[in-house]
N, C-alpha and C positions, 0 to 999 in steps of 0.2 A: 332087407339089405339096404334097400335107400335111405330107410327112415336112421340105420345106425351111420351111412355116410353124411348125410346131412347135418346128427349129431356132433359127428366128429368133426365138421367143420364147423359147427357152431361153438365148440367148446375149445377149436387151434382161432378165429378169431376173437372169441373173448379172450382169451391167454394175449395175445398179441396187443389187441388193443389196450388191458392192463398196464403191459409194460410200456407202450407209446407212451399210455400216459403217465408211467410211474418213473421212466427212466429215461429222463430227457437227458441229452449228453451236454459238457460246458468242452469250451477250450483253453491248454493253458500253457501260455505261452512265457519264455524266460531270454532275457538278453545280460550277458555276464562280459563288460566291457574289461576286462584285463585280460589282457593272455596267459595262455595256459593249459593244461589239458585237463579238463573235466569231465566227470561222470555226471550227469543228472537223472534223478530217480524222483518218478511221481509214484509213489507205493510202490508196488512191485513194476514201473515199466521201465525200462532204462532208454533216452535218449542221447545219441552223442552227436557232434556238432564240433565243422573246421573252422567256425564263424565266430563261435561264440554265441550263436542264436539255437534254443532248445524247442521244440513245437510236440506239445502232448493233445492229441485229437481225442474225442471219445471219452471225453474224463464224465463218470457217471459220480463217480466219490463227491459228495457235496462238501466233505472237508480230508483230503489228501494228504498225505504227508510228501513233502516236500526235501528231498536229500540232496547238497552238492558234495561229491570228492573231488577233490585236486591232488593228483596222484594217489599217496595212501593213505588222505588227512581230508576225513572228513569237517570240511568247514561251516557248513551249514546243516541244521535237519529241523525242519518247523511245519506247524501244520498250517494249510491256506484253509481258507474259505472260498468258492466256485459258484457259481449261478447257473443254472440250466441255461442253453439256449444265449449263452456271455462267453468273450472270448475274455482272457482276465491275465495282462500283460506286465510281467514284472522282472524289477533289475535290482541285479546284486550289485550292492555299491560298498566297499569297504568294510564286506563281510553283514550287509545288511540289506534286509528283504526289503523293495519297496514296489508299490504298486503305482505304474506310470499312466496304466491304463482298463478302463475296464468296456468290451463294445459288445453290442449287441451282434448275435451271429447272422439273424436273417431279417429280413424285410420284405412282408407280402410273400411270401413262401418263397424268398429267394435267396440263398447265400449272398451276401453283402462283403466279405472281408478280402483284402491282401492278401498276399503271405507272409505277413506280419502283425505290422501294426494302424493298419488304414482301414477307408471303406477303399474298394475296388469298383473301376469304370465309372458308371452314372452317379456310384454312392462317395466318389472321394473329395467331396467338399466336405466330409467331416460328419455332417449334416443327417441324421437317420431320420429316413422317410418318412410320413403317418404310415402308419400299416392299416391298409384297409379291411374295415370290418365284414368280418363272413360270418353271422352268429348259426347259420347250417352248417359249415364246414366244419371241420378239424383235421384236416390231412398234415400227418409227421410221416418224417422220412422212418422206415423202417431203423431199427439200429441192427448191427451185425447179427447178434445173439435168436434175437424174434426173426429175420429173415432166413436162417440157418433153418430154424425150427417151420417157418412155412415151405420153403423150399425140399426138404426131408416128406412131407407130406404131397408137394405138386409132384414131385420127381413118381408118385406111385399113380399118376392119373395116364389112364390110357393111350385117351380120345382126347380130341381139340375139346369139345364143348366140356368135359370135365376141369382143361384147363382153365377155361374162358367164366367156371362157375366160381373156382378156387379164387381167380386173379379180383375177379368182382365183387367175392363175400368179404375177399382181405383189404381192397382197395375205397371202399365204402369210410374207411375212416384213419388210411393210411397212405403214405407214399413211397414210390419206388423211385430211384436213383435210374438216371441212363443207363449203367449197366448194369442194374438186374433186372431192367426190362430188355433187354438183349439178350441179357442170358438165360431170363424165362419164356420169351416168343422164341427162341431158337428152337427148341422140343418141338414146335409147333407143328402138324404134318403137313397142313395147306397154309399158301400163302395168303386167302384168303382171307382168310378168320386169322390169319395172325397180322393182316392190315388192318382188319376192321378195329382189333386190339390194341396193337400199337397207338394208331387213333382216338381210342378212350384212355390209355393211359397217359398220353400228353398234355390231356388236358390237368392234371395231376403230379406229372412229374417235378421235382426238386431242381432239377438240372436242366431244364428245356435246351439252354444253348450246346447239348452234348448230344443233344435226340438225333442227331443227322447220322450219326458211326452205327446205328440199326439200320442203314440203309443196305449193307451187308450184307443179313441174314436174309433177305428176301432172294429165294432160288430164279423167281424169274425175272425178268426183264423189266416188264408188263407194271407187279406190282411195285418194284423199286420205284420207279415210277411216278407211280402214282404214290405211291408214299412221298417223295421229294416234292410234289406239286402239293400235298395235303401240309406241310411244312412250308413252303413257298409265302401260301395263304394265312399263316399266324400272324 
């Protein structure tokens, strides 16, 4: 029985870390200075927008097709080119596609962008940091699809320590967002092991400055606590 659980988790993190590394997501963002009311379609996603400003997250498609309507007349449909890991900023000018910008998403394992067209905080001199090298590491953020598929597999784990084996085989060469370490230390039974947890997965996290909203799930006093002091200390 252990030797087939074991397998199965050797065979849901090779699946995952395949896709980590196969399916790195771009971002793609559109600004359409005339007014009007438009549809914009990245392949099948439809975004819509009172600004004038269109934001497609998650684009795995390394070359998309690109649709605008303005009412029932479609004016544009062309296909881009995307970078994994680039946010890739373009404006319709006089019915014609132009690229204004193209930025890197992260730096040092940290979201860097806007919500637009800049770097954000420390990174808005324009300026992308060196990204320091970790030739051990490789920690990506999970994407929706591989987290679905881990999460389907934790959700059957009993016991704390079966969680604590699952979060550790998968997090070895992957990262969680604040909120699906919130939403996977929640199952936890004791507060304790789901602080010693939280604790190893911080150091991992994509989002550190969102880590404080886990202070929550902790039922008792005691360990909130000492989770806010172990966060203090970063």
């Amino acid at each position: 029985m252990k030797k087939t659980i074991f397998l199965g988790l050797a065979m849901l993190f090779a699946t995952l870390s395949f896709a980590q590394n196969n399916r790195r997501s771009a971002e793609v963002f559109l600004q359409i200075a005339n007014p009007g009311k438009y549809s914009v379609y990245l392949d099948d996603e439809l975004v819509a927008s009172s600004n004038g400003r269109f934001r497609f997250y998650d684009v795995y498609n390394s070359a998309p097709t690109l649709s605008i309507i303005q009412g029932n007349t479609a004016i544009l449909k062309q296909q881009i080119r995307v970078i994994p890991e680039q946010r890739l900023i373009l404006s319709l000018d006089d019915g014609r596609l132009i690229t204004l910008k193209q930025l890197n998403i992260y730096g040092n394992r940290q979201y860097m962008l806007d919500d637009f067209d800049g770097y954000a905080g420390d990174y808005n001199s324009g300026v992308v940091p060196p990204v320091v090298s970790q030739p051990d590491i490789n920690y990506r953020l999970l994407s929706g699809e591989a987290f679905q598929e881990f999460y389907a597999s934790y959700k059957k784990c009993s016991f704390d320590s079966e969680r604590v084996r699952l979060i550790s085989a998968v997090s070895k060469k992957a990262s969680f967002s604040s909120s699906q370490c919130k939403l996977i230390l929640k199952t936890f039974t004791f507060d304790q092991e789901r602080l010693k947890t939280a604790q190893n997965l911080y150091k991992t996290v994509v989002d550190p400055q969102n880590y404080f909203t886990l202070a929550e799930i902790f039922e008792f006093p005691y360990y909130k606590d000492e989770f806010l002091k172990y966060l203090e200390k970063q």
